[in-house]
N, C-alpha and C positions, 0 to 999 in steps of 0.2 A: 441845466445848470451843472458849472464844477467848479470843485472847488481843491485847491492844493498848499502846500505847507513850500515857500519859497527865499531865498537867503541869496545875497547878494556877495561878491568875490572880495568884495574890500569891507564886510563887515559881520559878526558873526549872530546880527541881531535876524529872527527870522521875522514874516509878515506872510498874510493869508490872501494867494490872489485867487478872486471867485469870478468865476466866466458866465453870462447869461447868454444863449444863440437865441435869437429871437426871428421869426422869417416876417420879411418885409414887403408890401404892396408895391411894385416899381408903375414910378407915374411913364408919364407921357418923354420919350428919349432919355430913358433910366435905364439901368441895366438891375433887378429882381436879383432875389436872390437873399439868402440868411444873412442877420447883421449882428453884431457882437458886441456886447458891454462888458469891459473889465472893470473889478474894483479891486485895490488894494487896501489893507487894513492891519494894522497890526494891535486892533484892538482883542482883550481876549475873551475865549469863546464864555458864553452867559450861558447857565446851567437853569433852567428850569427851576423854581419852586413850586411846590405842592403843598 
């Protein structure tokens, strides 16, 4: 998992995009091989209470 702090050219609002690689079982005339989930979010980050 990553995760980074990203802002687009026409706007100066930022958003958090987080990558998961995740490796995949390739079936029968597949081609294997790691698969990729992107999320974007520009919610903000939640601090933990104790």
């Amino acid at each position: 998992m990553a995760k980074t702090v990203h802002s687009m050219e026409a706007t100066h609002k930022a958003f958090r995009l987080i990558v998961v690689r995740y490796f995949h079982q390739a079936d029968l005339l597949e081609e294997g091989g790691p698969r990729y989930h992107v999320s974007a979010s520009n919610r903000p980050a939640v601090q933990p209470t104790y």
